[in-house]
C-alpha positions in Angstrom: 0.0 0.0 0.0 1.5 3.3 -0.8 1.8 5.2 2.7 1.1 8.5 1.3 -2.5 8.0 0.6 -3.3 6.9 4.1 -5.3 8.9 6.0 -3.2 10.5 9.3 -5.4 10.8 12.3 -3.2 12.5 14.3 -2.6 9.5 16.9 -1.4 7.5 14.2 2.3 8.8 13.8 2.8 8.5 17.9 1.7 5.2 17.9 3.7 3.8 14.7 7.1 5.9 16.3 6.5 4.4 19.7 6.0 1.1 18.3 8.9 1.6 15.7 11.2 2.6 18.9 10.3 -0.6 20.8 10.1 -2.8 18.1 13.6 -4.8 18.8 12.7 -4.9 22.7 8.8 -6.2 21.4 10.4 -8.9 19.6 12.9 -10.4 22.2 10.0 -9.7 25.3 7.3 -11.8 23.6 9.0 -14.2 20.9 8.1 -16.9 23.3 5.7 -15.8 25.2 2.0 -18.3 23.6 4.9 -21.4 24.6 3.5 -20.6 28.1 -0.1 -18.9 27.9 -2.1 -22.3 27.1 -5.6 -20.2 27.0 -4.3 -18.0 24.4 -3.0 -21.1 22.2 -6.5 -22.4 23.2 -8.5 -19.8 21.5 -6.1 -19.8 18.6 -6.6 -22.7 17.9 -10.4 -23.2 18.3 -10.0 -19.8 15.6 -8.1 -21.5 13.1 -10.1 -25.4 13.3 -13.3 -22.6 13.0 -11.9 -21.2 9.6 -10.7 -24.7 8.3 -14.5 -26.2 9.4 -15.8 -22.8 7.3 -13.9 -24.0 4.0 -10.5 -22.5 4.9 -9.1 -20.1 3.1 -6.4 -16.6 3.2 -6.2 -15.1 6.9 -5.1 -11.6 7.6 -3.4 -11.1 10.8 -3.8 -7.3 11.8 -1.7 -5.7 13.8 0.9 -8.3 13.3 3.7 -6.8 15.1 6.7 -8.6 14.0 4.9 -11.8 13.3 4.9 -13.9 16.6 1.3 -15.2 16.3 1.6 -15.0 12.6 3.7 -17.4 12.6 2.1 -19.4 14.9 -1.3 -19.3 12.9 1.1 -20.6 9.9 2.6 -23.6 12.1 -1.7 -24.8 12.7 -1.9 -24.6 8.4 -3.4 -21.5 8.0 -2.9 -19.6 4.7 -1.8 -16.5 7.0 -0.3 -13.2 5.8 0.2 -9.5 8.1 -0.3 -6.2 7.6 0.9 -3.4 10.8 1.4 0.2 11.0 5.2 0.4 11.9 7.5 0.0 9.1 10.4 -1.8 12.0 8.1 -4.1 13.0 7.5 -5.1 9.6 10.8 -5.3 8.8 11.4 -8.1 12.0 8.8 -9.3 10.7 9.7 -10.3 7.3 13.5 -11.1 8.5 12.0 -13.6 10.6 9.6 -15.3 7.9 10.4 -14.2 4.7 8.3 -17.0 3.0 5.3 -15.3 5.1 3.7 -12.0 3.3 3.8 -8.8 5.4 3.0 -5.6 4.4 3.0 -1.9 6.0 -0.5 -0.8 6.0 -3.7 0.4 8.5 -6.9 -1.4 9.9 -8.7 1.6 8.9 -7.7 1.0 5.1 -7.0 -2.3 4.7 -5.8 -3.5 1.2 -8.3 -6.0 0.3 -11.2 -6.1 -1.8 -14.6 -7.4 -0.6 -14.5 -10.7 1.2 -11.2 -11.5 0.5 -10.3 -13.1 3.6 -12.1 -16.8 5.4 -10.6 -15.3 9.0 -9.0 -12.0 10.5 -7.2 -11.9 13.6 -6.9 -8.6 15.7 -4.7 -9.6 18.4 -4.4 -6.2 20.7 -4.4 -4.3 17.6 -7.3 -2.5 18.8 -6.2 -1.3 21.7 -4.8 1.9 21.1 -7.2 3.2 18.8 -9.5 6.3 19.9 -13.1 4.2 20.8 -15.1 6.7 18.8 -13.0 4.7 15.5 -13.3 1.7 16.6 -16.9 1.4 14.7 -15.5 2.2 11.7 -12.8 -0.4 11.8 -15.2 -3.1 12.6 -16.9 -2.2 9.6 -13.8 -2.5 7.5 -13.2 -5.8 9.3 -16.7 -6.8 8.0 -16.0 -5.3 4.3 -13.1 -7.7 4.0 -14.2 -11.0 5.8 -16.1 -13.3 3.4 -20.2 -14.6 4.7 -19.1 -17.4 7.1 -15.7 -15.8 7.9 -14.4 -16.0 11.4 -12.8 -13.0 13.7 -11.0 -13.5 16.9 -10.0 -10.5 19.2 -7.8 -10.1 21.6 -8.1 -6.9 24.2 -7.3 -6.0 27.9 -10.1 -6.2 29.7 -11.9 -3.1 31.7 -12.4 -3.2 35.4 -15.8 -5.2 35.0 -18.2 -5.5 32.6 -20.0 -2.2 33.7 -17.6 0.0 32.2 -17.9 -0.2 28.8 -14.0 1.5 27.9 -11.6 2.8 29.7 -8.1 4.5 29.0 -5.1 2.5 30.1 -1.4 4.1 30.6 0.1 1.7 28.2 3.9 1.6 28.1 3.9 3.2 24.2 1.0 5.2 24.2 -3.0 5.7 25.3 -4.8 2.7 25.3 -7.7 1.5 26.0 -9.6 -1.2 27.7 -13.0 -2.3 26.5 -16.1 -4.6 28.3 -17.0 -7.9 26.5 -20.5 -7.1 26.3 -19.3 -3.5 24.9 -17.1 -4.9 22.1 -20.0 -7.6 21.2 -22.7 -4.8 21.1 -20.2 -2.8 18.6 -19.9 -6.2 16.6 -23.3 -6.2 16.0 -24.3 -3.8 13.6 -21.5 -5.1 11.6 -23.6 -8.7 10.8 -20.8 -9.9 13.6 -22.1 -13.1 16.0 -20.2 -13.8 18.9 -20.2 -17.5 19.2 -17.3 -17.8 22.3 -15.7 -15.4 24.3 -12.7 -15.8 27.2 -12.2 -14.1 30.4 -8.3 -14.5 31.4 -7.4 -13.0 34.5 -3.5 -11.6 34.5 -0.1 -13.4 34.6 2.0 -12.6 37.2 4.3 -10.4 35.2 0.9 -8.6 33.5 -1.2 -5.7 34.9 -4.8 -6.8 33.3 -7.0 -9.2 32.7 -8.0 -9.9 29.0 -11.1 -10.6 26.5 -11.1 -12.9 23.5 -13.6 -13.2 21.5 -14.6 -15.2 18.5 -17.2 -14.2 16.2 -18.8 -15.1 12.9 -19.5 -12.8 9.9 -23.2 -13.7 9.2 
């Protein structure tokens, strides 16, 4: 995608410099990190046996970072490929896995056509996006998942489920974390059905507890 025709809300450049800055450190912190989170590898894998059960098919992880669970989607056969805002972490990515496809790109815009995709993984890549534009990338989610297709999120949980978002001081810049029942009420007009979700409660060397969901495109 050429960069220039993206459109620059003005958190966009902080967050792809602060994840550009820490994309080394990112890399080494959590290259091993799903070999001991079994809940995480759990929902990642009910994902990808939903897609395959669906009729299989290409998988877009967002917000691929430098490729971690990108890779590990490839390792359970998915046809997987990334797209993430920071050009460094792209860069990891593809020196890791050059057979994988990664490209420098934005949720917001992604560069597919219509139903390209049988799944779409948004691991955290939600997270530090301003909630009023979260709609509107659910939507492009929607635009580029096939009838059928599968979406699994991943997002740090709010305090309970009576807050519906709430801003996080997140080591590279604002964040936020959402309420299950918020997320799956924005899913909805979006022709999104949740069919699982996952409450983890935090690891030892983690400040929140986390959502997953997994949802069908209807």
């Amino acid at each position: 995608m050429d960069e220039s025709k993206l459109v620059e809300h003005p958190d966009i450049p902080t967050t792809r410099t602060g994840y550009d800055d820490v994309a080394e450190l990112y890399a080494d912190m959590f290259a091993d990190a799903l070999a001991a989170q079994p809940f995480d590898r759990a929902i990642l894998g009910a994902f990808a046996d939903r897609v395959r059960a669906a009729g299989a098919g290409p998988v877009l992880d967002v917000g691929c970072g430098p490729g971690r669970i990108t890779t590990y989607l490839d390792s359970l056969g998915l046809d997987v490929s990334g797209i993430d805002l920071s050009p460094e972490m792209i860069r990891l990515a593809r020196a890791d896995r050059p057979d994988l496809r990664y490209e420098i790109g934005t949720m917001e815009q992604l560069p597919l056509d219509d139903a390209a995709v049988a799944g779409l993984l948004s691991w955290y890549s939600i997270i530090h996006l301003p909630p009023e534009r979260v709609p509107g990338v659910l939507a492009e989610f929607a635009r580029v998942l096939r009838p059928g297709g599968q979406l699994v999120m991943g997002f740090q949980a709010a305090d309970d489920e009576s807050v519906e978002v709430q801003p996080y001081d997140h080591r590279v810049t604002t964040s936020y974390r959402w309420s299950a029942r918020a997320m799956t009420e924005l899913l909805r007009p979006h022709r999104f059905s949740v069919i699982a979700r996952m409450h983890r409660e935090p690891d030892p060397d983690e400040r929140t507890p986390h959502w997953y969901l997994i949802a069908t495109r209807e």
